[in-house]
N, C-alpha and C positions, 0 to 999 in steps of 0.2 A: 424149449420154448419159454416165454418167460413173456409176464403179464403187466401191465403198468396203469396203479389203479391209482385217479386223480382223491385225496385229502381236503376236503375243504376246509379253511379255516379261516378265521379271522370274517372280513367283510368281503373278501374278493380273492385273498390269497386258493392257491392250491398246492400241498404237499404231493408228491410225487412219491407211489410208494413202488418198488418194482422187484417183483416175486414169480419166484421157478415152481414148479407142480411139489415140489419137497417140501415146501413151506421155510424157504427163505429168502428173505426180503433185505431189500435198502431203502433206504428215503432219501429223499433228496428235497435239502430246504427246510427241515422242520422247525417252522417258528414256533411252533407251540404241540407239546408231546402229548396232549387229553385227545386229539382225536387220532393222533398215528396210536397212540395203543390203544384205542377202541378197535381202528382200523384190523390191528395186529390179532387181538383176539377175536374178532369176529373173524377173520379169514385164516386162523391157525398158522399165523407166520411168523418167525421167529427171527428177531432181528440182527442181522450179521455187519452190516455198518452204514455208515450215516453221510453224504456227498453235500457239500456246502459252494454254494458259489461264489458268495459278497458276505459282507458281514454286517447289512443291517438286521437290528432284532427280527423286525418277522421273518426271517429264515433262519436265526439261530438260535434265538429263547429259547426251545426245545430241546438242548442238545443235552444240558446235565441233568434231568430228568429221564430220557433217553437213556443216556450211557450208565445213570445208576442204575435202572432195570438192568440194560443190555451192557454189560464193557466193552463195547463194540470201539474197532475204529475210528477215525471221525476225519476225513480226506475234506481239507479247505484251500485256500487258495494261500500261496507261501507270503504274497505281498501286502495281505493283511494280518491282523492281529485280530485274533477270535477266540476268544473262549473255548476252550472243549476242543482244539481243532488237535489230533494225536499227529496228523500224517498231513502236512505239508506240501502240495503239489503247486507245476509251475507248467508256463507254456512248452508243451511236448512231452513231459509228464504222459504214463499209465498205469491207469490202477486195476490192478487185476485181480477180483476175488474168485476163489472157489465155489462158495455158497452163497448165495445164486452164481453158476459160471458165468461172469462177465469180466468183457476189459472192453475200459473203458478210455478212450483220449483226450485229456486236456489241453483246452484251448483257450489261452489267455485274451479278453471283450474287454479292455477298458474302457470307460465309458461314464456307467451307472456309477459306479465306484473304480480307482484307479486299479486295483489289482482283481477285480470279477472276471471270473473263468466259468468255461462251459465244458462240459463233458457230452463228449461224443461215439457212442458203439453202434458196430453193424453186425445187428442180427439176423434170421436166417429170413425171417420176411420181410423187414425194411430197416433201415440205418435210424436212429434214436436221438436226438438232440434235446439236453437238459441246458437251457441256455439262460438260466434265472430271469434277473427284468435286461437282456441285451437286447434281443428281439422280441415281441410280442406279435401276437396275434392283430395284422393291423397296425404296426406302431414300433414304439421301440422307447427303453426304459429315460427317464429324462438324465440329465447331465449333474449328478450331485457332488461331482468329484471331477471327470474327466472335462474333455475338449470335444465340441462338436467334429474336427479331426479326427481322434482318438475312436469317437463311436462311430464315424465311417466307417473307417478301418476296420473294424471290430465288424459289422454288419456284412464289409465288401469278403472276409473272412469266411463268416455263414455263408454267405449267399454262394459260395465255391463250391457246396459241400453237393452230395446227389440232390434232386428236384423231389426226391420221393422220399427225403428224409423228412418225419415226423418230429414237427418242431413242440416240445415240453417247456413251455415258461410256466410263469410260476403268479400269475394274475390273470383273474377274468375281467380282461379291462377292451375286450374285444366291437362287442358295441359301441361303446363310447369312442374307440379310435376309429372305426368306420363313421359314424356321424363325423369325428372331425374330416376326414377325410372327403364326403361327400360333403364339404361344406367349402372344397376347395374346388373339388371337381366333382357338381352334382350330375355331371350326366354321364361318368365313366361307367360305362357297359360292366365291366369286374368288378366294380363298388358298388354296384345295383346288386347285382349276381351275390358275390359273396353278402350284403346285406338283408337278404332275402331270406339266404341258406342259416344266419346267422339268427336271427329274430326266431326263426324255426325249432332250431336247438332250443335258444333259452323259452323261448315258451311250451316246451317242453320240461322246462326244468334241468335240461340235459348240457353240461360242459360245451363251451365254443372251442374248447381243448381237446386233443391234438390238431393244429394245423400242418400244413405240410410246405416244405420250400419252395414248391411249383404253386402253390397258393400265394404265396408271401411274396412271392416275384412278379404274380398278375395286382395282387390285391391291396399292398403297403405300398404308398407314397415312399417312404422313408426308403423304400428301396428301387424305387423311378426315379430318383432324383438326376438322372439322366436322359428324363423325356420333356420331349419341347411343351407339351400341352400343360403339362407342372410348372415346368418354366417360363410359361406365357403367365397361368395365374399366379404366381407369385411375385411377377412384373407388370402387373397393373396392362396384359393383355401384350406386351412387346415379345414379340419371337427373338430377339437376338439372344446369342449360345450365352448362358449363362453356368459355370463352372461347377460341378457335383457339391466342393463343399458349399458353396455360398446358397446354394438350394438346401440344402439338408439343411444350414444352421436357421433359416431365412423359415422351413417349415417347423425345426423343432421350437421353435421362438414363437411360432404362431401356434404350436400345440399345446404350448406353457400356459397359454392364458385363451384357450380356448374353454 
């Protein structure tokens, strides 16, 4: 069985760190290595290697600091160029380690960035998704490289995967995408719902992370872009069928400058 403890870092980021009863561990994303190796020593886990999505700094400033402690592997995405990255993965890609037993499925998100990948494993109580900034909690990562196309695809992708798969991104940017969200459609019953549940956590202090796919499918816009009531408010109230992408680009447009 095998445990996945959220990293906070930075202002909003979270490292993903995921460890077997042995004491060994992976990370996934670390932009910065002072709090994975606090992490490491406090919880006696010894680092076996390193899962990268995208190659902006906050998820991989931490790698050469990292691998000088640990020589560990460093699995990135084949279509970027990243510093530190030893092992090169690509769409259908598995990475299979021994120490923690895991394999894991690569799944090529363009979008955030044109070659950002997600890693996918099913363990024995629920299926695991490392999905960096592709989907979030609420939202879904803005366009810094790809095609609002490109990030459909990539979302319509996720969205195929089991309902009970536990979705790990890599930002606590969860409230702030439900306000935009309720700020399209204030009165959706799942926007209320999940923003109630959510305000709850964090005033608690506690991660809006893990969500789950059967969440992400009641409670992201970004992935309704198929329901007429979205498609009424982003047509100034007209019900006639408006096309999945021209909704999705029409809300991530409004989510840029929201």
């Amino acid at each position: 069985m095998l445990s996945v403890i959220a990293i906070p870092a930075f202002q909003d980021n979270y490292i993903w760190l995921i460890h077997d009863s042995a004491g060994n561990g992976v990370v996934v994303d670390p932009g910065d290595a002072a709090p994975v190796m606090a992490a490491l020593d406090r919880l006696g886990v010894t680092l076996r290697a390193i899962l990268i999505t995208h190659h902006h700094p906050d998820h991989t400033a931490g790698i050469d600091a990292l691998t000088e402690c640990w020589p560990v592997p460093v699995y990135g995405p084949k279509q970027e160029s990243i510093r530190g990255v030893t092992m090169a993965v690509d769409d259908g890609d598995q990475v299979i380690l021994t120490e923690p037993s895991i394999r894991l499925d690569v799944i090529a998100v363009p979008g955030h960035t044109l070659g950002h990948v997600a890693y996918y494993t099913v363990q024995p109580d629920k299926p695991l998704l490392f999905c960096g900034d592709t989907l979030f909690s609420g939202g879904c990562g803005r366009l810094f490289e790809g095609s609002p196309a490109q990030m459909l695809a990539s979302l319509d992708r996720l969205s195929e995967l089991p309902e009970q798969t536990l979705i790990y991104c890599t930002h606590e940017y969860t409230t702030s995408n439900l306000a935009f969200a309720r700020s399209i459609l204030p009165s959706d019953p799942a926007l209320i719902r999940r923003q109630q549940q959510v305000s709850a956590l964090r005033d608690a202090d506690q991660p809006s992370l893990p969500s789950t796919l059967a969440e992400e499918l009641r409670s992201n816009l970004f992935l309704r872009c198929h329901e007429a009531d979205l498609q009424a408010a982003l047509n100034d109230g007209s019900t006639e069928p408006t096309d999945r992408l021209s909704v999705f680009t029409a809300l991530r447009t409004k989510k840029d400058h929201f």
